[in-house]
C-alpha positions in Angstrom: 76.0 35.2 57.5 77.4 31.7 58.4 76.0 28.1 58.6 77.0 27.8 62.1 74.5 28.9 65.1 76.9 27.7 67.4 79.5 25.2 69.4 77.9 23.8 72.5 79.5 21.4 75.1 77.3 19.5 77.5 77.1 19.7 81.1 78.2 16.5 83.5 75.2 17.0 85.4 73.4 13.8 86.4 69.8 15.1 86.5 68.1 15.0 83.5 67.0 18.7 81.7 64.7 19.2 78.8 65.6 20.0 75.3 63.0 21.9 72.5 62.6 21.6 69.2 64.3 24.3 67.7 64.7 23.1 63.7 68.2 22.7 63.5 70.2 20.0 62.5 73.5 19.3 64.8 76.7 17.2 64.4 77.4 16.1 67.8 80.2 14.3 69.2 79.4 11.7 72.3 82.2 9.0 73.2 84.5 10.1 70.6 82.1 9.3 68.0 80.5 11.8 65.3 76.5 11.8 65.0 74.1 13.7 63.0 71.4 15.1 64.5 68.1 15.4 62.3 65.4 18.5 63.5 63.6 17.6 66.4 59.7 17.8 66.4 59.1 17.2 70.4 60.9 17.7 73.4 63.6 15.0 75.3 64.1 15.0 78.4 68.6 14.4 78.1 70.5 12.7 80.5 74.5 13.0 80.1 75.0 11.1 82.5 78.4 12.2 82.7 79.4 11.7 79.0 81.4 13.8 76.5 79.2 15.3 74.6 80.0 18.5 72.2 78.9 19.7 68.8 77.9 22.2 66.7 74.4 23.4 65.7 73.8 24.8 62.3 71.2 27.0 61.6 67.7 26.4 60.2 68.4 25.9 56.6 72.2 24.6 56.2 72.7 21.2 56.8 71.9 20.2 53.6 74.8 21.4 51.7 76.9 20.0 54.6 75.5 16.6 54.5 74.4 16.5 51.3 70.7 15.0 52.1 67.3 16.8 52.8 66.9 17.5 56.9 63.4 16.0 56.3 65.2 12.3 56.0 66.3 12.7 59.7 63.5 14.0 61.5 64.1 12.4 65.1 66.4 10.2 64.1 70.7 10.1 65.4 72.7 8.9 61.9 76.5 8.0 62.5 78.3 11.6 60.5 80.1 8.7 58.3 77.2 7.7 56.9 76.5 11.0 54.8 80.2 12.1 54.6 84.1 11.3 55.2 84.5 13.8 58.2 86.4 12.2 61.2 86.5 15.4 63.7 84.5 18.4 64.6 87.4 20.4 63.4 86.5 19.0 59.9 83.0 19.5 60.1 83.9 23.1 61.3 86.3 23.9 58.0 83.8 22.6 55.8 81.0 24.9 57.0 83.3 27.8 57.1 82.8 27.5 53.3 79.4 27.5 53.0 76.2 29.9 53.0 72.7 29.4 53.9 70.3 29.5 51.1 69.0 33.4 50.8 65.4 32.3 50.0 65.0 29.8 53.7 67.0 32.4 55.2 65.2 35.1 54.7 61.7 33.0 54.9 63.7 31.9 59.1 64.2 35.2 59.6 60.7 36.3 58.8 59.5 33.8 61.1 61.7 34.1 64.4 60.3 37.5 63.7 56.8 37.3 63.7 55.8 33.0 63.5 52.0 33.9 63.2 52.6 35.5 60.0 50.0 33.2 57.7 52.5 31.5 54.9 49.9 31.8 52.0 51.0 36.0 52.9 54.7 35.3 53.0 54.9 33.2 49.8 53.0 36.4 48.2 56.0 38.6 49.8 57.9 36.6 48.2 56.5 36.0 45.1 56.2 32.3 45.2 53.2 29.8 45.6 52.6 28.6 49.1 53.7 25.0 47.4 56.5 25.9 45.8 57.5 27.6 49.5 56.5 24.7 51.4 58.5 22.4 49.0 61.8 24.3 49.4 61.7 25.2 53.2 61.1 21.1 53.6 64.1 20.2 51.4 66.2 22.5 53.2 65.3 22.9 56.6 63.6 19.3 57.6 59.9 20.9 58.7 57.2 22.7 57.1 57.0 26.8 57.5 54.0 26.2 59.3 56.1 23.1 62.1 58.6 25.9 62.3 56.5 28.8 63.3 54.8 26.7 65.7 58.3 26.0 67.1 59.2 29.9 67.6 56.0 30.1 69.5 56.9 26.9 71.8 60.1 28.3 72.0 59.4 31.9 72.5 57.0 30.7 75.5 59.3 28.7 77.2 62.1 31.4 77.3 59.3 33.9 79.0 57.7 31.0 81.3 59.9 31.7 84.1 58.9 35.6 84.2 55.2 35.3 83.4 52.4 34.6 85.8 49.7 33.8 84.6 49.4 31.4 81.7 46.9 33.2 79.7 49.2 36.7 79.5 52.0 34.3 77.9 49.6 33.3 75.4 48.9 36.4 74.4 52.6 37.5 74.5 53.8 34.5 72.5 51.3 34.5 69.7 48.8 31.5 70.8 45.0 31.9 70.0 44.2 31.5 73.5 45.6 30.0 77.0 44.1 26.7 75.7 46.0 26.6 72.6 49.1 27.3 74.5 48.7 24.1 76.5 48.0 22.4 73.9 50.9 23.0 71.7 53.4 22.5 74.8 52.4 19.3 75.4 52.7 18.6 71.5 55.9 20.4 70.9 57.7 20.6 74.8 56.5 17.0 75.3 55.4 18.1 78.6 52.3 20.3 80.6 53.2 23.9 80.8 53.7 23.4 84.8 56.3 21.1 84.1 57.9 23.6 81.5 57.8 26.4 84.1 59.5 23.8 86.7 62.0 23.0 84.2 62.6 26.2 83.0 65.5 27.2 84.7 67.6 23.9 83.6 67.3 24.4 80.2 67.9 28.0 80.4 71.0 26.8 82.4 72.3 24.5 79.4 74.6 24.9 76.4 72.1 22.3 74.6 72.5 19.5 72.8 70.1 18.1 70.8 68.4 14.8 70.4 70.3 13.3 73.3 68.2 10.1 74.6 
């Protein structure tokens, strides 16, 4: 298994389209300049506004050996790539992660996760055989976010890919892992940065996009 989840380019569109946390760390080229991407922790609303924008997305888990800093130090935040390394080009950033692994513990911990997100983490770190501290303190260092942030980012995610398809609100809920319809709502708003009308409206944008992250 790679580092790399992928290698997006943005559209040209004018109108704006929303991007979701998704707890990966990107290096993202706009203007001709390199950019660091930290996790994301609520939705933007991006406007390329006809700009050059491509990167790479690495997944949960990697940056760290790439950039050589903890995720968790840029939460939200854009860092110009020369900052943390000497890489000039994508292509560089794309030989160097060639050479690297994710680290088997966060991997497998992601994987569990994307699999079932309302999986309690005091029953996963006793699958694992770790204390839920110990976990916590490792998935922070490595991915950016807390097991518990990241399995509430599945579900937001998980619900805005089925939005589109799903009636009524409370069904999605159900289908996504929420407590209730109220929960849902509440956790789009948090996560999505929007109502979940809005998310259903926008739905078909951001399904549309190759997408950037962190874009303001």
């Amino acid at each position: 298994m790679g580092v790399v989840d992928e290698h997006w380019q943005a559209s040209d569109q004018a109108d704006p389209y929303l991007v979701l946390p998704d707890g990966c760390v990107d290096v993202m080229q706009r203007d001709g300049e390199l950019w660091v991407v930290g996790p994301m922790t609520t939705g933007r609303l991006v406007r390329a506004g006809g700009r050059s924008l491509q990167g790479i997305r690495f997944v949960p888990g990697a940056a760290r050996q790439l950039l050589g800093i903890s995720p968790s130090e840029l939460c939200d935040a854009q860092v110009p790539l020369l900052e943390l390394t000497t890489d000039r080009c994508l292509l560089d950033v794309a030989a160097r992660a060639r050479r690297l692994q994710p680290c088997p513990l966060v991997s497998r911990v992601v994987h569990v996760l994307l699999r079932d997100p309302c999986m309690p983490v005091s029953r996963l770190a006793t699958q694992l055989g770790l204390s839920v501290r110990h976990l916590r303190r490792r998935f922070v260092v490595e991915v950016g976010l807390s097991p518990k942030q990241f399995a509430r980012i599945v579900r937001v995610q998980r619900a805005a890919a089925r939005i589109g398809s799903c009636a009524q609100l409370g069904d999605l809920a159900f289908s996504c892992g929420f407590a209730d319809q109220a929960h849902l709502c509440r956790e789009v708003r948090v996560l999505a940065g929007v109502t979940p009308t809005e998310l259903r409206r926008m739905s078909d944008s951001f399904k549309a996009q190759t997408m950037p992250l962190g874009i303001c």
